[in-house]
Structures are given as structure tokens and as C-alpha cells.
C-alpha positions in Angstrom: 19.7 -139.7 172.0 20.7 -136.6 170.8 19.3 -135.0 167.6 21.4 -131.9 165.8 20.1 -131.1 162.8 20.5 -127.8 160.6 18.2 -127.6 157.1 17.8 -124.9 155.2 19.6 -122.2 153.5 20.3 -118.5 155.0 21.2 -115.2 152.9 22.5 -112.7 155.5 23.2 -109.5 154.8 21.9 -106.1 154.3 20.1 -106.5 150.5 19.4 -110.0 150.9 15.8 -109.2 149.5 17.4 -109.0 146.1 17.7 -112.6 146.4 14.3 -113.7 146.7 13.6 -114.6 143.1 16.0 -116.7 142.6 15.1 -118.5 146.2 11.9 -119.0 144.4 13.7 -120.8 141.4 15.9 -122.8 143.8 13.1 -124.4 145.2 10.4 -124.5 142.7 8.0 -122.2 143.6 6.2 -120.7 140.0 3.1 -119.2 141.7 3.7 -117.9 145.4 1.5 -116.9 148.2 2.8 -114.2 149.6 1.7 -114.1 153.6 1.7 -110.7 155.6 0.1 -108.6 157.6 -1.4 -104.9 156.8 1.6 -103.7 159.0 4.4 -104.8 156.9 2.6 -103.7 153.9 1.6 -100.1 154.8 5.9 -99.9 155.7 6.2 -100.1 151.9 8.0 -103.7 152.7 5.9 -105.9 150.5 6.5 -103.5 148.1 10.0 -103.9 147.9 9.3 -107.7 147.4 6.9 -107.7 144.7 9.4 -105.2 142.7 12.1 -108.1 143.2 10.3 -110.6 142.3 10.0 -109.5 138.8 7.8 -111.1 136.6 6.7 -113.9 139.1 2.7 -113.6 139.5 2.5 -113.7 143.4 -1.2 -113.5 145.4 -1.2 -111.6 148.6 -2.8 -112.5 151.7 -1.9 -109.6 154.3 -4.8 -110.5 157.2 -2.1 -111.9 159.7 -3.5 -111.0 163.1 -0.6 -109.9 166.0 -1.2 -113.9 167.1 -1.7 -116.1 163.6 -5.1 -118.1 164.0 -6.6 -121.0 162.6 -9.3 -118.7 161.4 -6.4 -116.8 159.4 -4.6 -119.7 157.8 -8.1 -121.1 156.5 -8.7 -117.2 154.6 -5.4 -117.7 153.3 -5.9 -121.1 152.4 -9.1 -120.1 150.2 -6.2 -117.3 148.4 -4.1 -119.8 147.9 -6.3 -122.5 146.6 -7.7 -120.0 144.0 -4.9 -118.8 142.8 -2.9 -122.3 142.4 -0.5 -121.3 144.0 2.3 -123.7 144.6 4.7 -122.4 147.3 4.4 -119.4 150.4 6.7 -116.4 150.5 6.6 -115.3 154.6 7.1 -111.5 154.6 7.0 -110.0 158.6 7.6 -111.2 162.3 7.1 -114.3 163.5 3.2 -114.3 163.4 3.3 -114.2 159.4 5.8 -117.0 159.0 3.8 -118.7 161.7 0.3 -118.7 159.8 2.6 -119.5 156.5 3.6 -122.5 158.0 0.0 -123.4 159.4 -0.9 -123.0 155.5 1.8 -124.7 154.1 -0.2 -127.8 156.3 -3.3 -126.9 155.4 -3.1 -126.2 152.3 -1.8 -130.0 151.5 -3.7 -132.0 154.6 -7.1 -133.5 155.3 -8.8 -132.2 158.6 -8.9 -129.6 161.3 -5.3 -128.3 161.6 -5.1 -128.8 165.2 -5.1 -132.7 164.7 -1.3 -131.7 163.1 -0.5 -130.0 166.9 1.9 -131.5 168.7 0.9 -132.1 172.0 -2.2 -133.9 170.0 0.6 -136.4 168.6 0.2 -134.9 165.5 3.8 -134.0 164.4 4.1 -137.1 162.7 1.1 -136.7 161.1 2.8 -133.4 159.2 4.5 -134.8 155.6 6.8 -133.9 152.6 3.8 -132.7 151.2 3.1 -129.6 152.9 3.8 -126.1 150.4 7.5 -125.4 150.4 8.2 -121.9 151.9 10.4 -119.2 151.8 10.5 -117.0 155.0 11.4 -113.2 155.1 11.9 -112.0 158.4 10.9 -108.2 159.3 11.3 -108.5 162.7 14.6 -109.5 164.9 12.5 -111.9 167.4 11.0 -115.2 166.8 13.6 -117.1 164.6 10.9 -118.6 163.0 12.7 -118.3 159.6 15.1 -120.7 160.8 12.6 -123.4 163.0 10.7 -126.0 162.6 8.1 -124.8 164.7 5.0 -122.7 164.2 2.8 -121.7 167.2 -1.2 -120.9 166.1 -4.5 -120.4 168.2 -6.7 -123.3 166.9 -10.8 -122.9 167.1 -11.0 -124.1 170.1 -8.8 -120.9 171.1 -5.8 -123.1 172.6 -2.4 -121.9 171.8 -0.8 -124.5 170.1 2.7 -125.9 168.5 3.5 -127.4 165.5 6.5 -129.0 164.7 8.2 -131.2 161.7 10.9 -130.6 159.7 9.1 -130.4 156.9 8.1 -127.3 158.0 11.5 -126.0 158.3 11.9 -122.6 155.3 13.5 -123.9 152.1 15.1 -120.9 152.3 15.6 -118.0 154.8 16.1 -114.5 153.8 17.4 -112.3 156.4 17.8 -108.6 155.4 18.6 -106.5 158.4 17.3 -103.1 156.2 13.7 -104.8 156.6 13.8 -104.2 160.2 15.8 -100.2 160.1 11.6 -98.7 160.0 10.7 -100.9 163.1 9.1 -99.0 166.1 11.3 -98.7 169.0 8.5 -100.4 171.4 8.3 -103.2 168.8 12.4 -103.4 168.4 12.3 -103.8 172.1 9.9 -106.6 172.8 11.2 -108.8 169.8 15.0 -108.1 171.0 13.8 -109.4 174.3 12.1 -112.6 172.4 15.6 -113.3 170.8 17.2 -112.9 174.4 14.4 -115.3 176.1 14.9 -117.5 173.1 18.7 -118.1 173.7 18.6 -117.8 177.7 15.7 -120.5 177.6 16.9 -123.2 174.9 20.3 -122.8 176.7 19.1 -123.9 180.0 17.4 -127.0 178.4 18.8 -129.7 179.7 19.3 -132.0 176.2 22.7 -132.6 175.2 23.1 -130.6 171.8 26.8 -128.6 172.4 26.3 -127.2 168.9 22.9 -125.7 170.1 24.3 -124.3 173.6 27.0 -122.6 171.3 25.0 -120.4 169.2 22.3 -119.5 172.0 25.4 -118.1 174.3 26.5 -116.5 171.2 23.7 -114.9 170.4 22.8 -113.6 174.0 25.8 -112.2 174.1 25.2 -110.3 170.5 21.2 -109.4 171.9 22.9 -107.9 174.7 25.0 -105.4 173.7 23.1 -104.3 171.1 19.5 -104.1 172.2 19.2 -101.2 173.8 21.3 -99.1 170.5 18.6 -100.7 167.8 15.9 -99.8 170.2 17.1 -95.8 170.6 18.4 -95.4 167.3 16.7 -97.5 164.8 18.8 -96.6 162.3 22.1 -98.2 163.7 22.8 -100.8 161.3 26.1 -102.9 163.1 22.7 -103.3 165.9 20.0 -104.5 164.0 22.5 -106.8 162.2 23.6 -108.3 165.6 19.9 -108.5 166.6 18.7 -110.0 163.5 21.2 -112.3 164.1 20.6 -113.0 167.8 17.2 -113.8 166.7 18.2 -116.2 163.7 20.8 -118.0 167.0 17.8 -118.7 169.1 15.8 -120.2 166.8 18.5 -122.4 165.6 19.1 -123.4 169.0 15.4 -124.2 169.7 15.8 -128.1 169.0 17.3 -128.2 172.4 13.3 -127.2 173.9 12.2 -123.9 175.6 10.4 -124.4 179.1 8.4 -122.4 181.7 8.6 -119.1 180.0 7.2 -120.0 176.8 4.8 -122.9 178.8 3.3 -119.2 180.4 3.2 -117.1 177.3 1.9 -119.4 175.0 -0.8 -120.2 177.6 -1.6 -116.3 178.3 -0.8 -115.2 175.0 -4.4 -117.9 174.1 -6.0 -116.6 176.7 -5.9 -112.5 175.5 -4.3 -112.9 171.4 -4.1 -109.3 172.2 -0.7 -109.3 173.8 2.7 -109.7 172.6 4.5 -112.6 172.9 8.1 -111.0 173.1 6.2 -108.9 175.9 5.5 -111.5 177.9 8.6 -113.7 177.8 10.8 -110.5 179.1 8.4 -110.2 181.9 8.4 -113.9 182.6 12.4 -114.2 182.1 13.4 -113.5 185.3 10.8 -115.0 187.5 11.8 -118.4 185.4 15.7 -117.9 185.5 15.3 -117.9 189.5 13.1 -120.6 189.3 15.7 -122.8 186.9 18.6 -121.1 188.7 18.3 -124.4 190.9 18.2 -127.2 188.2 20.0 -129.7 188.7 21.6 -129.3 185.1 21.7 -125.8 184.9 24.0 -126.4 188.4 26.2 -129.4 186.8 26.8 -127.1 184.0 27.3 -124.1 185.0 24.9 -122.3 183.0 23.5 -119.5 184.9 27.4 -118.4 185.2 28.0 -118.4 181.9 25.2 -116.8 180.9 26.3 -114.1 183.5 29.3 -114.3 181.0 28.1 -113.0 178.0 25.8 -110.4 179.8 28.9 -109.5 181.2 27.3 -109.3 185.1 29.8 -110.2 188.1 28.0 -113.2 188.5 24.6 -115.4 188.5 23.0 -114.1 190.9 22.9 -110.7 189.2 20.8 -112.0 186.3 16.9 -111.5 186.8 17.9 -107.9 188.2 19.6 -106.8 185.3 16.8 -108.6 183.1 14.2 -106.1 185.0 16.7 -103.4 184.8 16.9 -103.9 180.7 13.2 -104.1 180.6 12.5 -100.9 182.4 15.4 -98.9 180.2 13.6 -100.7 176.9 10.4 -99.0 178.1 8.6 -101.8 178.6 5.6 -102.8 180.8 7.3 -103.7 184.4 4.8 -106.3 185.4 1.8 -108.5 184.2 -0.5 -106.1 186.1 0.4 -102.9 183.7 -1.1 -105.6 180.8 -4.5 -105.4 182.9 -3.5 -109.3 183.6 -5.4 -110.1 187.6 -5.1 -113.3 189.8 -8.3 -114.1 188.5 -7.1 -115.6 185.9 -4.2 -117.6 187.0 -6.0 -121.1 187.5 -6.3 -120.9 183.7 -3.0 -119.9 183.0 -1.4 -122.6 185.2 -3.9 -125.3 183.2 -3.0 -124.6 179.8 0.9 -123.8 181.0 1.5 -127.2 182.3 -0.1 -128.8 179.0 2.1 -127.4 176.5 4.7 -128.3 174.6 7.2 -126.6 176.2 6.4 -127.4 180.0 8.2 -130.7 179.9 11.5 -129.6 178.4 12.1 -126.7 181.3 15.6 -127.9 183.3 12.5 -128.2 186.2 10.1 -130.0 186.5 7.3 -127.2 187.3 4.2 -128.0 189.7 1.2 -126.0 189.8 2.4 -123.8 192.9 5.8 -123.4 191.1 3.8 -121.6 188.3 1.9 -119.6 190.3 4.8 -117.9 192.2 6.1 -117.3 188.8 3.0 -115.7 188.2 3.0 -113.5 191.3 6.8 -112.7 190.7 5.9 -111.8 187.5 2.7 -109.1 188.3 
């Protein structure tokens, strides 16, 4: 059975932000929590969302770490708690919104958050009652302003999901300006989350045509215009289109991910040090080959069409120009330049093949499958 569902509200457009306030008002949120991280504030960016919110008396938490952590949505928790607040504003990439959502859970359940996790059964688990949210993205990467999803290192240092609708952003903010100070290094490893985001969901095999839609939509938009946002950061018609690309993917996500994520949430647990857009571009290609064989992905033509909207001469040409875009973004080439060694694959492989994501690749991957992804991937 097929679900396709779309929530929550989007304001698109260059001075969005403006907006925010009266978000707040839609959805009943007197006393926000305002979640970020020390990046997005010393850009001046939570700045620019205080002054819009007027009047509103809004707390700050800005200790977001590059990969959110249990740790971090329990020292927000404490901010939010003694403040009563009642509702999270999610200014930054994906890890902000991320540990917003683990608060928005924590915040309002009993228990150690990773009895919420998925793979733990705990989605149902996850209520109306969690904090409503509002989620401002910074970045153009994760989606996460438009998903139900929220990935978090618990205690126990696994990298987990989290899913429920109720999770899902009352309200999604999408501002392109907010992303016109971002790095070029950082423009190019979330672009390439956007593009593993759409590549990924539409290889899933789960009917959704809706889903498969937007994703080759928004491939085709992360393609053209990653490699302008990332040398001139100031081109607004790209960081539109990759703000956009990233928004695609995420709304596509209901379809599943697979073996890309399966690796990079596993690795990204293992060293919270490295990015997760990082990773999935240098996983993409190794997993494209490995899905190029699918029986679905065959059936439906999928690697051609994604050849499509790269605008390549055909499927075969598409983990070579993936490596080709990474090395013109300027970033790493292989695992190996991340200080990543065989060593640690047999822990990689175990925590890979028990995440949420493993099961809905378009193949079934064994432990040898993911190790030659691995070693394709150094």
C-alpha cells in the first residue's frame, strides 16, 4: 500500500524570513525556542530572526554540534523547560532542525529518546504531543524542513532515525538569502546531499509517482546549478534552484533512501566529526553501480532517466560524472582523504545493515556487497 502524504506549509522565496512571526501566530507558538548552532549565529543569521520576530520573547540554544546528539537535545531541553517555552523555531542546516525535532520529543515524552528511534519500534511511540516547530533552513542539503525524519547520535553513540509525522515542521521557511554567506566547501557538500537525496529516494522501489516526480525534478535543478552556487555564492537564480533541490528530496523521502545513507549514517556514528553531505557524494556512485542492477531500477528505467535530467548520453555514464562533479566541487575524492582505513569496515558494515534505511535500497545488500562499496568508495 502506497502512502503519499504532504503536511506542512512552505514560504519560498527570497525574504521569506519576514514571515516568521506570523508562522509563530499561525501555529501557536507564544514563547519559542529558538535552536542553532554558534555557526549560524556568528553569520549574523539569528540576528535577522530575532529582529523579525518583534516583540516575541524567544530563548536561544545555539550548541548544535555538526552531528545533533542526544547529549545536545537534553541541554536544550533544560533551556526550554526553564524558559516555558511552548514551540521550537529551527534556524541552520539540517543538524539544527534535526536536534529541534529530537526536542520537540523530548521535551513532551517520558524516557531515554532512543526508545522513540525507529529501528527500536519506537515511531509509534512519538505523539500529537511533541512541541510544534517551525524550521528555517540555512543550508540547501538535508530537506529536513520538509520531512518527517530526524537523524540523532543517541548515548549509546548509534546513529539513529526518527520518524512520525508529528514531527513534520508546522511550518517551513525557506529563504534562499540565508544561504548567499554559505562557504563554498559547505555549498558543495549540502548541494551533493540534495543530489544523493533525490538520486536515492528515486531509486526506491515503493510506488509513490508523486514522489519520483519531484526527486527527478529536483536532480535536474541540483545539477545545473551546483557547481554556479558553489563558485559564486552570490548567484541568486542558483541558490534558489538548490534550495529548492534540497526542499524536492526531502519531500520525496517517503519513498525510503537505501545503501548510501545505510553507510553514512553508520560512519557518520562512528567519527560525528564528518559531514554527512560528504559522505553520501562519495558513496553515490559506488551505490548507483551497485543499484544500477535492481530489478526495479531495470523495470523502470530509472538509471536512464536519471541520465536524463543530468543530461549524460546514457546510464552508464552516471557514477563517472558523479566523481567528475565531486572533484570540480573540491571535494575529498575518496574515504581515504577523510583518514577513514579498512580497519574499520567490519563496524561500518554492522551498523550499515541495521539501519533504517538498509531495507528500503532497490537491493537487497549483503555484507560483501557493502564492503565492495566500501573499497569503491576509498
Amino acid at each position: 500500500m502506497a502512502l503519499i502524504q504532504y503536511l506542512t506549509q512552505i514560504q519560498f522565496d527570497f525574504g521569506a524570513l519576514k514571515l516568521l512571526a506570523g508562522a509563530c501566530q499561525r501555529v501557536d507558538i507564544a514563547r519559542p525556542l529558538v535552536v542553532t548552532d554558534c555557526g549560524v549565529r556568528d553569520a549574523g543569521l539569528l540576528r535577522k530572526a530575532q529582529d523579525v520576530l518583534g516583540g516575541l520573547p524567544a530563548a536561544v540554544f545555539d550548541g548544535t554540534p555538526s552531528n545533533p546528539t542526544e547529549a545536545a537535545v537534553r541541554a536544550a531541553v533544560q533551556v526550554y523547560r526553564a524558559q516555558r517555552c511552548d514551540g521550537l523555531i529551527a534556524i541552520g542546516g539540517g543538524s539544527a532542525i534535526d536536534c529541534a525535532k529530537g526536542v520537540a520529543i523530548a521535551a513532551t515524552h517520558d524516557g531515554p529518546l532512543a526508545a522513540y528511534a525507529t529501528i527500536e519500534g519506537g515511531s509509534d511511540k512519538i505523539t500529537g504531543r511533541v512541541a510544534p516547530l517551525i524550521a528555517v533552513p540555512t543550508t540547501a542539503g538535508t530537506g529536513s524542513e520538509v520531512a518527517r525524519g530526524a537523524i540523532i547520535i543517541v548515548d549509546d553513540h548509534r546513529k539513529l532515525g526518527f520518524h512520525s509525522w508529528h514531527l513534520m515542521p508546522k511550518a517551513a521557511i525557506c529563504d534562499p538569502e540565508l544561504t548567499l554567506s554559505l562557504p563554498p566547501h559547505l555549498t558543495a557538500a549540502t548541494g551533493m546531499d540534495a543530489i544523493a537525496h533525490c538520486m536515492e529516494t528515486f531509486m526506491a522501489a515503493a510506488f509513490n509517482p508523486p514522489a519520483d516526480g519531484i526527486a527527478l525534478d529536483g536532480l535536474e535543478r541540483a545539477w545545473r546549478h551546483i557547481e554556479r552556487a558553489t563558485r559564486d555564492g552570490s548567484d541568486r537564480e542558483a541558490r534558489l534552484n538548490l534550495m529548492s533541490a534540497s526542499m524536492q528530496g526531502a519531500m520525496a523521502f517517503q519513498k525510503g533512501l537505501g545503501c548510501v545513507h545505510s553507510l553514512s549514517h553508520s560512519l557518520g556514528g562512528i567519527n560525528p566529526c564528518l559531514h554527512h553531505g560528504t559522505l553520501n557524494a562519495l558513496f553515490l556512485p559506488a551505490v548507483v553501480q551497485f543499484n544500477a542492477s535492481a530489478e526495479s531500477v531495470q523495470r523502470e528505467q530509472r538509471m536512464q532517466r536519471m541520465a536524463r535530467m543530468m543530461h549524460l548520453d546514457g546510464a552508464g555514464d552516471i557514477a563517472g560524472a558523479l566523481r567528475d562533479m565531486n572533484a570540480r566541487l573540491g571535494l575529498p575524492q575518496g574515504l581515504a582523504e577523510l583518514g577513514v582505513t579498512s580497519a574499520l569496515f567490519e563496524k561500518i558494515i554492522d551498523a550499515a545493515m541495521a539501519d533504517h534505511c538498509h531495507k528500503t535500497n532497490p537491493r537487497l545488500a549483503t555484507r560483501e556487497d557493502y564492503l565492495r562499496m566500501l573499497e569503491g568508495s576509498m
